[in-house]
matplotlib code that plots the C-alpha trace (Angstrom):
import matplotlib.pyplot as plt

x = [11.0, 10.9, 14.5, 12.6, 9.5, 12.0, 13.6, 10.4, 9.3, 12.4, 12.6, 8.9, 9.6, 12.5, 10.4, 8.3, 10.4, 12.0, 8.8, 7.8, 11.2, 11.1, 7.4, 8.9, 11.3, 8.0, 5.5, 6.2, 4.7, 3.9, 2.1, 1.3, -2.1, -3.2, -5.7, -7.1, -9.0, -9.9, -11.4, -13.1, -13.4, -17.1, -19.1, -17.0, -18.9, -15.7, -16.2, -12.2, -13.0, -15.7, -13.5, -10.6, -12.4, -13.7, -10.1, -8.5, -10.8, -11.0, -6.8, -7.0, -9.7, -7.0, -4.2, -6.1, -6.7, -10.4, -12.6, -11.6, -7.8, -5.4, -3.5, -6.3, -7.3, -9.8, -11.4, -13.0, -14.4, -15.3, -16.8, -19.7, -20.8, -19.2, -15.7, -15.8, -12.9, -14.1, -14.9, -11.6, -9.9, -12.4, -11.6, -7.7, -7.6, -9.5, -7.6, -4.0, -5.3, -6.5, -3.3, -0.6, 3.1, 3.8, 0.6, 0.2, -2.6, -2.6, -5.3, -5.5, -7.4, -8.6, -9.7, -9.7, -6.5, -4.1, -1.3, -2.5, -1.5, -2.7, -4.3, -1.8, 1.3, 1.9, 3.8, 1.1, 4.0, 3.4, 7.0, 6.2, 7.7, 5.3, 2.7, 1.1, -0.9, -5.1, -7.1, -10.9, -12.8, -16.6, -15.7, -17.6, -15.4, -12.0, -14.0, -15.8, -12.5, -13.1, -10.6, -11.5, -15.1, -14.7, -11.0, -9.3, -4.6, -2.7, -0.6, -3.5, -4.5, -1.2, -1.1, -4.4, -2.9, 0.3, -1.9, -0.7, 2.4, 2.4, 5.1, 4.3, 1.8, 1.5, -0.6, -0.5, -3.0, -4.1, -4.6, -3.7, -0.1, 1.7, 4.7, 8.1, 8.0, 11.0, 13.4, 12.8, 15.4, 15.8, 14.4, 17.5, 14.9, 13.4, 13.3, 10.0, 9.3, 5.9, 3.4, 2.7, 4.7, 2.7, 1.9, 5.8, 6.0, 3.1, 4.3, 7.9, 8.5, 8.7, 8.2, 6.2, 5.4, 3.9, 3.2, 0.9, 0.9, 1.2, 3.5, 3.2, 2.4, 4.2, 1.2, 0.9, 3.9, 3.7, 1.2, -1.0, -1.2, -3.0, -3.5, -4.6, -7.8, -8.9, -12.4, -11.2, -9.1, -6.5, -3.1, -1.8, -4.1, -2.3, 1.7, 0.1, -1.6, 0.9, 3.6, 1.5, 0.6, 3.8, 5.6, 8.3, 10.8, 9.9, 13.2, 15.3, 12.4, 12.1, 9.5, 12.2, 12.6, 8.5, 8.6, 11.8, 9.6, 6.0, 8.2, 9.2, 6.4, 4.4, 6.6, 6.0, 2.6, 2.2, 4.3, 2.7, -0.8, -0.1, 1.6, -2.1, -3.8, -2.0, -5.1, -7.4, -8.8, -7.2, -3.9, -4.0, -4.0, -1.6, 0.7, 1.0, 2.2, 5.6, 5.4, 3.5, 5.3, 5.8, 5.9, 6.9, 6.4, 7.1, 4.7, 3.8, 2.6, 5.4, 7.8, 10.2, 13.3, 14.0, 15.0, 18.9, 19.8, 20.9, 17.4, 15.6, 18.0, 17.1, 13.2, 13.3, 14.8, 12.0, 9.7]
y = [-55.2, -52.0, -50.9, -51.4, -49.5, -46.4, -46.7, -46.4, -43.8, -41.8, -42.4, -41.1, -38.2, -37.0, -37.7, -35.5, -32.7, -33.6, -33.2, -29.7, -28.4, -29.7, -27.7, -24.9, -24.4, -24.6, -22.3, -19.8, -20.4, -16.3, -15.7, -11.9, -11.1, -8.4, -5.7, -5.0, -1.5, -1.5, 2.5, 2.6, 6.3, 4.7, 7.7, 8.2, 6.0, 5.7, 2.0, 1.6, 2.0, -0.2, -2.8, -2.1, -2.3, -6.0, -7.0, -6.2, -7.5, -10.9, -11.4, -10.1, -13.3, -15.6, -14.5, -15.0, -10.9, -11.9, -11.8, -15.3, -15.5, -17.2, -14.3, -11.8, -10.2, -7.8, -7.3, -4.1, -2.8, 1.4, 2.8, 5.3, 7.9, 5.1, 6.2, 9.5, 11.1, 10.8, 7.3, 6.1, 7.8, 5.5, 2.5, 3.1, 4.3, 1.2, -1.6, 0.4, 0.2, -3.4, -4.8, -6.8, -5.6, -7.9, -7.0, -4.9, -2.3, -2.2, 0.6, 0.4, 3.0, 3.9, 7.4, 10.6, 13.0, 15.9, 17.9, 21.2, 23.9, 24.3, 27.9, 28.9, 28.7, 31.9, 30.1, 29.7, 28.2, 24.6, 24.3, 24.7, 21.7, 22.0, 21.0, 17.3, 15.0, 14.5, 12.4, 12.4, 9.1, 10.9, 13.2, 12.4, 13.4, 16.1, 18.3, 17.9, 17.5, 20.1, 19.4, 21.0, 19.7, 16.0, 15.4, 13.3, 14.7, 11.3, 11.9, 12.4, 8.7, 7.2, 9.3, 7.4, 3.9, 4.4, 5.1, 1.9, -0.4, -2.7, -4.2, -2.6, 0.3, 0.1, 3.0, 1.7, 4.4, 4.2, 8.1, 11.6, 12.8, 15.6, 14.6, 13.4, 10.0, 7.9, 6.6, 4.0, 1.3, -2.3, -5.1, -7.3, -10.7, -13.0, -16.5, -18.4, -19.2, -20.5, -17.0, -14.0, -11.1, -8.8, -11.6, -11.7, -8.0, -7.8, -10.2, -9.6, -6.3, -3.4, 0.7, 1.9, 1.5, 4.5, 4.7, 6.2, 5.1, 8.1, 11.2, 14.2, 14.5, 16.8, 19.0, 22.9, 23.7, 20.3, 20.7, 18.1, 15.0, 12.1, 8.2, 7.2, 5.0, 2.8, 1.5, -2.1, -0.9, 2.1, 1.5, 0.4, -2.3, -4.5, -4.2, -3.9, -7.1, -9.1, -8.4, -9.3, -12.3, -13.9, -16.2, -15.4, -16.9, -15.1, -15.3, -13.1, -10.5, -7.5, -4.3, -2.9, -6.0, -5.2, -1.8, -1.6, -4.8, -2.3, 0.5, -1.0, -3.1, 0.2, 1.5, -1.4, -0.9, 2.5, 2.5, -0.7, 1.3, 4.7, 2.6, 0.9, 3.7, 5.7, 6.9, 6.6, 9.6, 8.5, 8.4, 12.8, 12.4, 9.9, 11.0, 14.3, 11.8, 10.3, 7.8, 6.4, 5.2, 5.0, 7.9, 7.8, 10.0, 10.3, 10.5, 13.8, 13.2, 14.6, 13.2, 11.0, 11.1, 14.3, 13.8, 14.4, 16.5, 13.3, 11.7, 14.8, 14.6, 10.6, 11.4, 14.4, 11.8, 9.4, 8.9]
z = [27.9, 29.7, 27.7, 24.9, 25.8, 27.0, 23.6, 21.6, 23.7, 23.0, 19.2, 19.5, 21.1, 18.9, 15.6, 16.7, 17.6, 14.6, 12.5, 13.8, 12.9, 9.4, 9.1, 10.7, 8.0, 5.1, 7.2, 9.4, 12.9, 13.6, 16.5, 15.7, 13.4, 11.2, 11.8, 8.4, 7.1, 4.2, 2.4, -1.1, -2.4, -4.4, -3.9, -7.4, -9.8, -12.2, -13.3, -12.7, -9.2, -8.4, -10.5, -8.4, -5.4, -6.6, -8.0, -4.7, -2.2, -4.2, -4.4, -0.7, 0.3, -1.7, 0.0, 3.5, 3.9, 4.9, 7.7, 9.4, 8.0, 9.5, 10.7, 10.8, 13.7, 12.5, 9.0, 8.4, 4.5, 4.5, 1.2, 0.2, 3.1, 5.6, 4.8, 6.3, 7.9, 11.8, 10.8, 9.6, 12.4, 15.0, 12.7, 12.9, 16.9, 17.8, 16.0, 17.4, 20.9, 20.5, 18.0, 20.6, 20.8, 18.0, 15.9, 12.3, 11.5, 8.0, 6.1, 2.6, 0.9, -2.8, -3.6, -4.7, -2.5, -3.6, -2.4, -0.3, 2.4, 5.4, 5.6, 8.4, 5.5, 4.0, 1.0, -1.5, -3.7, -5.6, -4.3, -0.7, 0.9, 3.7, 1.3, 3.0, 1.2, 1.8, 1.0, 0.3, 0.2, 0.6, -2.9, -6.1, -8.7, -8.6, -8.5, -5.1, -3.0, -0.9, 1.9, 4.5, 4.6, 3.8, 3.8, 5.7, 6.3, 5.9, 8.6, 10.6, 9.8, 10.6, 13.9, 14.8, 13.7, 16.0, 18.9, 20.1, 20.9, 17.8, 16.0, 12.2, 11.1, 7.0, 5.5, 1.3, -0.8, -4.1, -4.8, -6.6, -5.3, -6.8, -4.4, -6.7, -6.7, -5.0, -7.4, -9.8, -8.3, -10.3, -7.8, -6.7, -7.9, -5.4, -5.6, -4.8, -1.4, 1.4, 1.6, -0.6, -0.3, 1.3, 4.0, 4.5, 4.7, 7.0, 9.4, 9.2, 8.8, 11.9, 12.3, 9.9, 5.7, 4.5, 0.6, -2.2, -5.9, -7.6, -8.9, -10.7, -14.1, -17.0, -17.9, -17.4, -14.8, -13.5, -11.3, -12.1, -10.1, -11.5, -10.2, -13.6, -13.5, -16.5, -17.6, -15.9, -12.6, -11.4, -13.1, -9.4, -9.1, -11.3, -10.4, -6.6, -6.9, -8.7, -6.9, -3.6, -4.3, -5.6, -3.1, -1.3, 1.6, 4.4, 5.9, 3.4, 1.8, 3.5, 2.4, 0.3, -1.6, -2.0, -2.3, -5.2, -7.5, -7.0, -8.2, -11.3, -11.9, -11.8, -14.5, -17.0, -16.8, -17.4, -20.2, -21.4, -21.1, -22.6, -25.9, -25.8, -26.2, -29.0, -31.3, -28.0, -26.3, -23.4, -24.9, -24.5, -20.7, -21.2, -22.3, -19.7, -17.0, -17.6, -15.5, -12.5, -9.6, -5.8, -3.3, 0.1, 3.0, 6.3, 9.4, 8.5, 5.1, 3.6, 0.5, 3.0, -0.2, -1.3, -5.4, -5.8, -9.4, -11.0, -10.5, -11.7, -14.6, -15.2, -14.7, -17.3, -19.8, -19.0, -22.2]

ax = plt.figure().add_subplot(projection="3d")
ax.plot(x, y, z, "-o")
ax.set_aspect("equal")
plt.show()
């Protein structure tokens, strides 16, 4: 009798083991969390905004981005005269110093932001490549960016988020840019897997992700820079969200994976939108921009991938 209560006991006791491997390999068991900012530039009273803002915050809260989600450590929503400059700075130097070694900050931010020099530079030129990228969530229109007063440098915000020892800093904005944009490189496909894609990115991933939506347009010597908003959302919010809420298998998708599918995605759309509004008056601003797509920078705010001659070649040919 007692064999055969050591038996059981033993069979027991390796079903189980056996049935916390078999979960392991259909969720994830991460131990690290998410400390979440997220800025909304709605002192502009654009309706694209606002809609983006609602769009975003609702596929977030379905994804488990939300105060309360599983892997969320801190949940924090800026907009209006909250999203100041000092403000986001606090926000971002308190979740570094409180995120674990294997935590993320991640700051997500939709506004108004351009390309400038700092006063010291005496290269005035538009192809300074000391120009960084600001942005200015307080401004009301393009108009009232002034910089100096209100603005916030991006590099100064991802200085404040790697005031700590965490595993990941992702910086993701949704803002003008006259920076070229990375090349547009076809996604390698990804098969369908146990958590969204920016879950898997934002758990798996290390160092930092550092990325804006826009690029230069073609209007008078290129120095426009537009992140085109509609009447219903920005053209980001779309490709951004879709992408981010597809499954993936954490185990083989990495941010370039994410980053190479936004790229393209963000392509499609615009092209998709400007062939919308042929006949529109929207269809003149349009058209100036050639395409939208992803920049990267570096920690200083600058372009990270300097454009070779065969890609400014490709982009000239772009329709």
């Amino acid at each position: 009798m007692k064999t055969n209560l050591k038996m059981i006991r033993k069979f027991l006791v390796i079903g189980i083991f056996m049935a916390i491997a078999l979960l392991g390999m259909f969720e994830p068991a991460f131990a690290q969390k998410i400390h979440v900012l997220l800025v909304w530039g709605t002192n502009d009273a654009a309706p694209g905004i606002s809609a983006s803002k609602e769009l975003i915050e609702q596929q977030f809260a379905g994804m488990g981005i939300r105060q309360g989600g599983k892997y969320i450590a801190s949940f924090t929503n800026l907009s209006g005269y909250e999203a100041s400059g000092q403000n986001i700075l606090d926000h971002c130097h308190r979740m570094a110093q409180n995120a674990g070694p294997d935590d993320t900050v991640f700051v997500y931010m939709l506004c108004h932001g351009a390309t400038v020099l700092l006063d010291s530079d005496p290269n005035r030129s538009w192809d300074n490549p000391n120009r960084i990228h600001v942005l200015s969530p307080l401004a009301s229109n393009a108009n009232s960016m002034d910089f100096r007063g209100i603005g916030i440098k991006r590099y100064s915000i991802l200085k404040a988020m790697k005031g700590g020892n965490h595993r990941l800093n992702v910086l993701i904005t949704d803002s003008c840019s006259r920076f070229n944009p990375n090349p547009v490189v076809t996604p390698r496909g990804s098969k369908g897997g146990s958590l969204p894609k920016l879950l898997c990115i934002l758990l798996n991933s290390r160092g930092t992700i550092n990325w804006n939506s826009s690029n230069p347009n073609g209007g008078r010597d290129g120095q426009g820079e537009l992140s085109m908003v509609l009447k219903d959302r920005t053209i980001f919010t779309k490709p951004f969200l879709m992408i981010s809420k597809q499954n993936c298998d954490p185990r083989n998708y990495t941010e370039r994976d994410f980053f190479r599918e936004l790229g393209s995605a963000l392509v499609d759309d615009y092209v998709e939108q400007k062939e919308k509004s042929v006949g529109t008056t929207s269809y003149s601003t349009l058209i100036k921009q050639k395409q939208q797509t992803l920049t990267e920078f570096d920690d200083y705010g600058r372009v990270k991938t300097p454009w070779t001659e065969a890609d400014r070649v490709n982009y000239a040919k772009t329709k």
